[in-house]
Every structure is written in structure tokens, then in C-alpha cells.
C-alpha positions in Angstrom: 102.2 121.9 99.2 101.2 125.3 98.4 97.5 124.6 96.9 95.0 126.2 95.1 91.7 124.4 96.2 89.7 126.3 93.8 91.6 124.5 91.0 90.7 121.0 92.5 86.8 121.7 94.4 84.5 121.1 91.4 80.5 120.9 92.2 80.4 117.1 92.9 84.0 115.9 93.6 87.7 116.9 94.2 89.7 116.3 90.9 92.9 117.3 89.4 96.3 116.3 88.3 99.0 114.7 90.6 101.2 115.7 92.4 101.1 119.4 90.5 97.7 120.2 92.4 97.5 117.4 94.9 99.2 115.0 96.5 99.1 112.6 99.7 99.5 115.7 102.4 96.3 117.3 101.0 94.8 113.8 101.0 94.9 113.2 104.7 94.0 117.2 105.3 90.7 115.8 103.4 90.4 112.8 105.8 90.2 114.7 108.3 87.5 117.5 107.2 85.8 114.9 105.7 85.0 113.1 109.7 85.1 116.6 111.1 81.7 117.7 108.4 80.0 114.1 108.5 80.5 113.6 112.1 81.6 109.8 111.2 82.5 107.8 113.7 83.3 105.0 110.8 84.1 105.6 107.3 84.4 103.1 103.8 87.2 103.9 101.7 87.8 102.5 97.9 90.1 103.6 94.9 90.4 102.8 91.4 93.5 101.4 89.6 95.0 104.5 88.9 98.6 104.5 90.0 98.2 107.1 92.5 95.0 106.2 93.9 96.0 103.2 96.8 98.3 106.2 98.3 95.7 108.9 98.0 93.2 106.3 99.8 95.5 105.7 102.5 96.4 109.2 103.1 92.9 110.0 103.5 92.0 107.4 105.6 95.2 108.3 107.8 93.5 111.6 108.5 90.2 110.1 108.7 91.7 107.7 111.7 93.7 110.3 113.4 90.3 112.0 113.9 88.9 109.1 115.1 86.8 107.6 112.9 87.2 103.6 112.2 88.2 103.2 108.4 87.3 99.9 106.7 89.0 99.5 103.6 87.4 97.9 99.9 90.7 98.4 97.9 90.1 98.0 94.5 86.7 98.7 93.2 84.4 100.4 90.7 82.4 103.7 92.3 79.1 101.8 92.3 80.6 99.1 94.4 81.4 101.9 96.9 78.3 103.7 96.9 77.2 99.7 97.3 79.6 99.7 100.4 78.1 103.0 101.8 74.7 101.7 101.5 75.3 98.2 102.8 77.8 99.0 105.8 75.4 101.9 106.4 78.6 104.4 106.1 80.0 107.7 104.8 82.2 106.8 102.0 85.2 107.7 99.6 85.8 106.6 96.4 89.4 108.0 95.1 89.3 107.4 90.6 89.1 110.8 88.1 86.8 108.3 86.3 87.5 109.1 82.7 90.4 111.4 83.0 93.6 111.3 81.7 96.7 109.3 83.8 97.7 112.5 85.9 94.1 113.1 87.2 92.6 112.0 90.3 90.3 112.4 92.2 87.4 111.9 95.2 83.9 111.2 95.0 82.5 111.6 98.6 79.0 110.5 99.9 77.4 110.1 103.6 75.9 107.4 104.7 73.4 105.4 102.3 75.8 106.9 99.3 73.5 109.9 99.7 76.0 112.7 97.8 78.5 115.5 99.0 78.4 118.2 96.8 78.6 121.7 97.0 75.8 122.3 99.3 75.7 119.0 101.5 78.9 119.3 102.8 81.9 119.9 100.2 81.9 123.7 100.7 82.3 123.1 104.8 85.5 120.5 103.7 87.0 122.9 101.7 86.8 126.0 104.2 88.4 123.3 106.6 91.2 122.4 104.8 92.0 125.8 103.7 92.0 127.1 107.1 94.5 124.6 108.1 97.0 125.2 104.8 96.9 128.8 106.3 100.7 130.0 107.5 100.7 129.0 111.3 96.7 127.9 111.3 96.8 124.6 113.6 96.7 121.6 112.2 93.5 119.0 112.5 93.6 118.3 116.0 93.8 114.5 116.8 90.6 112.8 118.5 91.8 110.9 122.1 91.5 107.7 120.5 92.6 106.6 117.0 90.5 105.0 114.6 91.3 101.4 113.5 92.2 100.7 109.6 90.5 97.5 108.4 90.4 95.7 105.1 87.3 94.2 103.7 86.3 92.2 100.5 82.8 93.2 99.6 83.2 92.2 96.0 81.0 89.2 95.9 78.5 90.8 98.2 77.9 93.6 95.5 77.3 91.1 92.7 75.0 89.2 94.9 73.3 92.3 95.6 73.1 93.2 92.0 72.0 90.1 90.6 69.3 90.3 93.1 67.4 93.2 91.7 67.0 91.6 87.8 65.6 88.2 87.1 68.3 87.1 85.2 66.5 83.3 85.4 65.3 82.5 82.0 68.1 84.3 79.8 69.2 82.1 76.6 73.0 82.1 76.3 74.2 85.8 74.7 78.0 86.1 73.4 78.5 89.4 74.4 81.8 91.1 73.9 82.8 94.0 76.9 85.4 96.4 76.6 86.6 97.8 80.2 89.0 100.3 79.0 91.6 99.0 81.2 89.4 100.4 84.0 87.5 98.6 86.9 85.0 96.9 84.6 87.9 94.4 84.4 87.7 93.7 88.2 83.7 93.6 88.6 82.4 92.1 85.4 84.1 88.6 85.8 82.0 88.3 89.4 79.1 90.1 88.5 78.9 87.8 85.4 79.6 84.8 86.8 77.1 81.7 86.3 75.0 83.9 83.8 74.6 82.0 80.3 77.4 84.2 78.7 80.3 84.2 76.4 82.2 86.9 77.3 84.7 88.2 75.0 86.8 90.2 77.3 88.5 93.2 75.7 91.2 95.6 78.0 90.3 94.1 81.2 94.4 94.3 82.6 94.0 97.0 85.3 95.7 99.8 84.1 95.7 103.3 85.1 97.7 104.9 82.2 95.1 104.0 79.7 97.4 102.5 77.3 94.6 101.5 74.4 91.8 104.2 74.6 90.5 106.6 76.5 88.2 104.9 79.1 85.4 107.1 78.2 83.0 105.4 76.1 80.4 108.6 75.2 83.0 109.6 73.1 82.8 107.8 69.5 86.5 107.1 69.3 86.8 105.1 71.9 84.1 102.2 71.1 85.5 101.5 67.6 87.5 98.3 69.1 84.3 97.6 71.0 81.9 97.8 67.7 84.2 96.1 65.4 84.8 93.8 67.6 81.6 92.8 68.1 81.1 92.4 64.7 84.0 90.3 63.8 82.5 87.7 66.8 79.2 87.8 65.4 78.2 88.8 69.2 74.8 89.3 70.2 75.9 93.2 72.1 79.0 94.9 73.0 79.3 97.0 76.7 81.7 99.2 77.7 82.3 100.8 80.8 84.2 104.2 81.7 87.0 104.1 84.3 85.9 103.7 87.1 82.9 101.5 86.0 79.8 103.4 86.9 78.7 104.6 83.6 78.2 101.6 80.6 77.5 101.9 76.8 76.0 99.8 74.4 76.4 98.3 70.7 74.0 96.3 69.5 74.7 93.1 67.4 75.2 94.9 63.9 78.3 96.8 66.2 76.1 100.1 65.8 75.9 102.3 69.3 72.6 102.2 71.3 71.6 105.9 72.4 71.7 106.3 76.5 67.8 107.3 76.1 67.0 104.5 74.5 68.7 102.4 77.4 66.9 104.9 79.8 63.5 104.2 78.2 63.8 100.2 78.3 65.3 100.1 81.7 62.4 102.4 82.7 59.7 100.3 81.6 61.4 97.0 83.1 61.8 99.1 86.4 58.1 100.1 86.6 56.8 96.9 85.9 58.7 95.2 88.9 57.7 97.9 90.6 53.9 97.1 89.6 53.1 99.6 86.9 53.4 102.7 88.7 55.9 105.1 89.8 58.0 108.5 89.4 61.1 108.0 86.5 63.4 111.1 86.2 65.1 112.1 83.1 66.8 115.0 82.4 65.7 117.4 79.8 68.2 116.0 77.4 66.7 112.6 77.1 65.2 112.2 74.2 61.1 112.6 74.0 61.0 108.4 73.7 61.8 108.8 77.7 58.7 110.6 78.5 56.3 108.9 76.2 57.7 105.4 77.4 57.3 105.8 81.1 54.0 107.0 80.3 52.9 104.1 78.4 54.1 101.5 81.2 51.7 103.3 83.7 54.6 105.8 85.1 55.1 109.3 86.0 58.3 111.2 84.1 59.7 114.0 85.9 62.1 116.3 83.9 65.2 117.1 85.8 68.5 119.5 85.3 71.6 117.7 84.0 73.7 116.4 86.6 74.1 113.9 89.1 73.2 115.8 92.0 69.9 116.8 90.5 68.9 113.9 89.5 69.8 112.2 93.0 67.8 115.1 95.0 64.6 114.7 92.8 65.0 111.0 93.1 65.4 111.1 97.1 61.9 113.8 96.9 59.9 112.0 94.6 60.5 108.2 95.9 61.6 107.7 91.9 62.3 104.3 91.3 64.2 105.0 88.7 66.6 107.7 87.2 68.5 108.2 83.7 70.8 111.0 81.6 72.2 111.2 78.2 75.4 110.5 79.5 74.6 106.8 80.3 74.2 107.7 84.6 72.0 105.3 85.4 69.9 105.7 89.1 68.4 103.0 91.3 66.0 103.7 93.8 67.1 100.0 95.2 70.7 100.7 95.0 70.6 103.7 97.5 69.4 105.8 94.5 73.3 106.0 93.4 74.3 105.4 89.6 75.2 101.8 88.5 76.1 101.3 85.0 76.2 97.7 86.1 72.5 97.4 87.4 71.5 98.7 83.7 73.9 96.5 82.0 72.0 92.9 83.6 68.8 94.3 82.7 69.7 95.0 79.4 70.9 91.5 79.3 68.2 90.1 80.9 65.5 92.1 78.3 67.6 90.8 75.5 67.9 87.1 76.3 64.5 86.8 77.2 63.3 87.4 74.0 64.8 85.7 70.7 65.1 88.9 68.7 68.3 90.6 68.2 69.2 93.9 70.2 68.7 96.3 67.5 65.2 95.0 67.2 64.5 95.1 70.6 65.4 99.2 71.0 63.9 99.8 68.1 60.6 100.8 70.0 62.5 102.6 72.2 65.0 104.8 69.8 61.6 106.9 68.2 63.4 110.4 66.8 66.5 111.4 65.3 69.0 113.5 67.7 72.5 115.3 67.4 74.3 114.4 69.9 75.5 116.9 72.3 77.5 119.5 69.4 79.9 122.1 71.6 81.0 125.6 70.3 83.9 127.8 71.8 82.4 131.2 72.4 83.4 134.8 73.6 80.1 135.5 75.3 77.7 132.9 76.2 75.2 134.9 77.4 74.9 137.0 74.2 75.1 133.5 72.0 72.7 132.8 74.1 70.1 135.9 74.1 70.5 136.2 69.7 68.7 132.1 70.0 66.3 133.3 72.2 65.3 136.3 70.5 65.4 134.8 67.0 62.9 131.6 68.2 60.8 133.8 70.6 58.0 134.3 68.3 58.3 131.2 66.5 54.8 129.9 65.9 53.9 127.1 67.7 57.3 126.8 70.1 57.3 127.2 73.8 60.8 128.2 75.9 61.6 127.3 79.0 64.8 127.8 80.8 65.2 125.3 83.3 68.8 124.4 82.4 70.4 126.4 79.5 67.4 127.8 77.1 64.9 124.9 75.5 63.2 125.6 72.5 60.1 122.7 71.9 57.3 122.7 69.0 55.2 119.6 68.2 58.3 118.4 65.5 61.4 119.2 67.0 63.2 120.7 70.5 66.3 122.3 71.1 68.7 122.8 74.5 71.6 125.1 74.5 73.4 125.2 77.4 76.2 126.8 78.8 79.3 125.0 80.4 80.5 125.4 83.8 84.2 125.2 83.0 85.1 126.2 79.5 84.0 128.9 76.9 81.4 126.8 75.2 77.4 126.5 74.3 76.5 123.1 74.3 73.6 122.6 71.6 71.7 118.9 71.5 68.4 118.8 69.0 66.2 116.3 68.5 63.8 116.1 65.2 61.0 113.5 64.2 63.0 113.0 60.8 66.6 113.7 59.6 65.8 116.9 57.5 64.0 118.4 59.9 66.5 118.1 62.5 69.0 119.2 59.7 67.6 122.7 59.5 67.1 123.2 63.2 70.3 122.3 64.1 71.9 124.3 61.2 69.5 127.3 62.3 70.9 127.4 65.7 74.5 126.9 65.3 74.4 129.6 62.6 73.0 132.0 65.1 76.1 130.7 68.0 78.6 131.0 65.9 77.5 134.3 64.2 
């Protein structure tokens, strides 16, 4: 197919429809680059339940082989049980899902050895200039190694929830009802192992495998798409709700009233259960859309918070530098210095499990002391020039008494009541504006303030 890799190539991952910008051909092209950049002798491969997804797998690991490298095959699995492969096999890996995207998408999220990343500048730049060399008009194709690789399956399915249950003491935890909605996603493959023997009621919600979405969008951040969960929970009188995105990395929560618990606040009490099994002490990365509880939390339990960019890759680099124990963003990415420092939502759901039923108060109680401000969410405005949008902010706050810029990702804006980060995106015409206030009003005028000025 004639391709246009620019289309697909994002900064952490190949993604886009299929077969209109990729298809099976391409697939095994990627194999092949992708043994040719890590120098893998041996690869994992896994894939979501997307239709498309067990022929994009095998594809790739066709081209993977032909280069060489032995492939050992997961099948069905969520992207933290592959980075769980990559760090327990000790190899590169391949996880084929467009995690929250519509049917048509898909997708590959790479990673070397010890689910360390491939991004941009660790090795997806190098793939791509492979590939495209070899879609050139009479460029020679991969060439094949003098042995073939060998294609084997594997189950490591039980070996992940082991692994998993082994990092929370999940012991003492009174019997919760809690209802999860997997967004006919691959929460409906791991939860029923990774659950299994804890003292739950699990009302399962959308758990058929099903790659064409047909009751939501499996992308719980937006609020559309947890009204089943929230109402459900409410109607079962359950003590939470979870629910996980496609491909079962990221999880939200409801708490027992079937009201949503903020991914900061999840941050903050994962944080302080983190630091005290790691004995009071250690680095905890946010990024600098977390809400200020973060910070002040991970301070309190004896911890040092470092303040990241958004985005996975940042977040996994300052882990790996620091030693971080632990790592959280806005978007409910959860990081695990024990898990390879990959994002589980998995790993945060037990521990939010495990805080909530060893205690006897309800979930909403619980978070309280973690959920300290009032924030806006992340609001987005289409815009000709983001650069000027940007520049009128700045200028209008730059002698505000009492506020301090910084411009680490996007512009912030922070006085002793109330911050601001506008930010531009990487692929559409939009600002991205998320304020947080210490009281409604306050974070009423800011807010108001600043979009006035964007959308001038």
C-alpha cells in the first residue's frame, strides 16, 4: 500500500485507521525494523480485541521472525500485561490496541526490554526511516536473517495477576461490592483473574470482548461514558465503581454515592500508600496538571514530588532518573517503579481497594483528604493562532501581583489561591486550559478571565 507514515508515526506509538492507512503488509515491514533498531534476538508480542488486531500481531511477528528474532506470543491481553511480559521474559515487546479509539483505529505501542518505552527519540524515528526506505519504488526489501525465528504461544495471564497481587497487601480487606465497567475492552479478560479469591462482589458491566464498542466509548475520562458505571453503582448500593479504557491500562473511579473520583486524588492516596511500603521516603512524579493535593500529600508522607511535562514518556524518563517509586497524571496513567516503571491502571485499582476495605468508612470519605481544591477539568478551545492566544494570557497575567509563570509545558500561571496551565495541542487547533482554585468562585473568575482572553 502506498503509505503515508507521517499520518500513522505519532510521538509514542503507530496509530491510525485500517486498512485506509495501514494494513498487514506495513505490519510485517514494522516487524522487521522493529528487530533491525532493538537488535532483538527474541521479542513478546500481544493485541487487544480489536478485530483487526490478531492479524496485525501476526504480521508483525512474521517480519519480526523472518529477521530472526524468536517471537513468543501472549494473544489477548491488556497493555499492562504486556509491558508485564517485557519486564518478566526480560524482552522487547509489542502491544497492537488504539486503546480508546474508535473501531477503525489501531495501533502499536512498542517498548525494549524491561517495557522501557520507544518513542520518538529511543528508537521510533530509526523504525520509521526503515520502513520508509523499503516502501521506496525498487528499495530492497528487509533482508531475511540465515535462520528464522520460531513463533511460540504463551499464557502469562495468571502470572501477571500473581505478580500484581504481590505488590498490595490485599490481606485484611472486608468484603466490597464493587461494580466495574470494561467498556467491552480488555478489562473483561484481566479483572476476572486479577480479582479472583479477593473478598468481592463484582458486578460486571460490558465485559464481552468487543472491538466495535457497541455500548460506549471505552474511554472513561470522558463524562459520557461512565454514566452506566455511576448509575449503576448507585442502583447496587456498591461500595465503588471502576472503569477501565480499551486496552485496560488506564482505570477510573466512582465512589459509593456514584460521583467520579478525580485522577489526582487517586494519585495522592496511591502516593502515600506507595511511600509508606517503601518506608517513608522517596521521589513521586506528577505532572504539572495534578492538582496541588499531589505535592502537598507526598510531602506530608515523608516524600519528595517532582513536577513533570504531561505525557507518558516524560513521566517514564524522570521516573527511570530519579529512582521514583511512584508516578501519576490527570489522565488516570498510573506508574510503578515495581512494575518496570510502566503504567498499570490495574496496580492502582487493588490499592484503591485495598485502602478502602481496610478501613470501614465509605470511599467518598476516604478521598476526602485527598480531593483539597476545586479544578476545571481540562476545558479545549479551537483557535487560529496558538501562539498569539497564548502571548495576550501571558501578557495580561505578567504583572499580576503575587503570580509567578513558568513555562515548562504550555504557560502556568500560580499565586497563593489559584494556578492556571494553558497548553497547546500537538495535533489539532486547540489551547487546552485546566485551573485549579481553593473555592468555586475563585476558580469561577480565573477560569472566565482566561478563556475570555483565548477566545478574544
Amino acid at each position: 500500500m502506498a503509505a503515508d507514515l507521517s499520518q500513522i508515526i505519532k510521538a509514542y506509538d503507530v496509530r491510525g485507521v485500517v486498512p485506509d492507512q495501514w494494513d498487514e503488509t506495513l505490519a510485517e515491514l514494522f516487524g522487521a525494523a522493529f528487530v533491525q533498531v532493538t537488535q532483538a534476538t527474541a521479542i513478546v508480542i500481544g493485541h487487544d480485541m480489536r478485530p483487526s488486531s490478531p492479524g496485525l500481531a501476526a504480521a508483525f511477528g512474521r517480519g519480526a521472525a523472518a529477521r530472526g528474532a524468536d517471537v513468543t506470543e501472549i494473544g489477548l491481553c491488556s497493555t499492562d500485561q504486556l509491558y508485564f511480559a517485557s519486564g518478566h521474559l526480560g524482552l522487547p515487546g509489542a502491544m497492537f490496541t488504539a486503546s480508546h479509539n474508535p473501531a477503525q483505529y489501531n495501533g502499536i505501542k512498542m517498548c525494549r526490554a524491561g517495557a522501557a518505552p520507544v518513542g520518538q527519540d529511543t528508537g521510533l524515528a530509526e523504525i520509521r526511516t526503515l520502513v520508509e526506505g523499503w516502501l521506496e519504488d525498487g528499495a530492497p526489501a528487509p533482508v531475511p536473517a540465515e535462520r528464522t525465528g520460531t513463533v511460540t504461544r504463551r499464557d502469562t495471564l495468571e502470572d501477571y495477576a500473581a505478580h500484581l497481587k504481590s505488590l498490595v497487601d490485599l490481606s485484611a480487606i472486608r468484603p466490597l461490592k464493587v461494580v466495574v465497567d470494561a467498556g467491552n475492552g480488555m478489562g473483561g479478560h484481566t479483572v476476572p483473574t486479577v480479582f479472583a479469591g479477593l473478598p468481592l462482589d463484582v458486578v460486571p458491566m460490558y465485559f464481552e470482548l468487543d472491538g466495535t464498542f457497541p455500548n460506549h466509548e471505552a474511554n472513561p475520562l470522558d463524562p459520557k461514558n461512565v454514566v452506566d458505571l455511576q448509575e449503576r453503582v448507585r442502583a447496587e448500593g456498591a461500595d465503588l465503581g471502576i472503569a477501565f479504557d480499551g486496552d485496560a491500562d488506564r482505570c477510573f473511579v466512582v465512589d459509593e454515592r456514584g460521583e467520579g473520583v478525580s485522577p489526582s486524588a487517586i494519585t495522592a492516596l496511591v502516593a502515600a500508600r506507595e511511600l509508606e511500603r517503601h518506608g517513608g521516603s522517596g521521589t513521586v512524579i506528577h505532572n504539572l496538571i495534578t492538582s496541588w493535593s499531589v505535592p502537598e500529600v507526598v510531602r506530608e508522607h515523608g516524600g519528595t514530588p517532582v513536577r513533570t511535562r504531561v505525557g507518558h514518556s516524560f513521566i517514564k524518563e524522570e521516573m527511570a532518573k530519579s529512582g521514583a517509586i511512584f508516578g501519576g497524571e490527570h489522565s488516570a496513567h498510573y506508574y510503578f517503579k515495581d512494575f518496570w516503571n510502566a503504567d498499570t491502571g490495574m496496580l492502582a485499582a487493588l490499592h484503591v481497594l485495598a485502602a478502602l476495605g481496610g478501613q470501614d468508612g465509605p470511599l467518598s470519605e476516604l478521598v476526602s483528604s485527598y480531593d483539597r481544591y476545586v479544578g476545571s477539568g481540562e476545558i479545549n478551545s479551537t483557535v487560529a493562532d496558538q501562539a498569539a492566544r497564548t502571548a495576550a494570557v501571558r501578557a495580561a497575567f505578567a504583572d499580576r501581583p503575587g503570580a509567578t509563570l513558568d513555562e515548562l509545558d504550555g504557560l502556568t500561571v500560580s499565586t497563593a489561591d489559584w494556578w492556571f496551565n494553558l497548553r497547546p495541542s500537538n495535533t489539532e487547533p486547540l489551547l487546552r486550559l485546566n485551573v485549579e482554585a481553593r473555592d468555586a468562585a475563585t476558580l469561577t473568575t480565573v477560569r472566565d478571565e482566561v478563556l475570555a482572553l483565548v477566545r478574544a
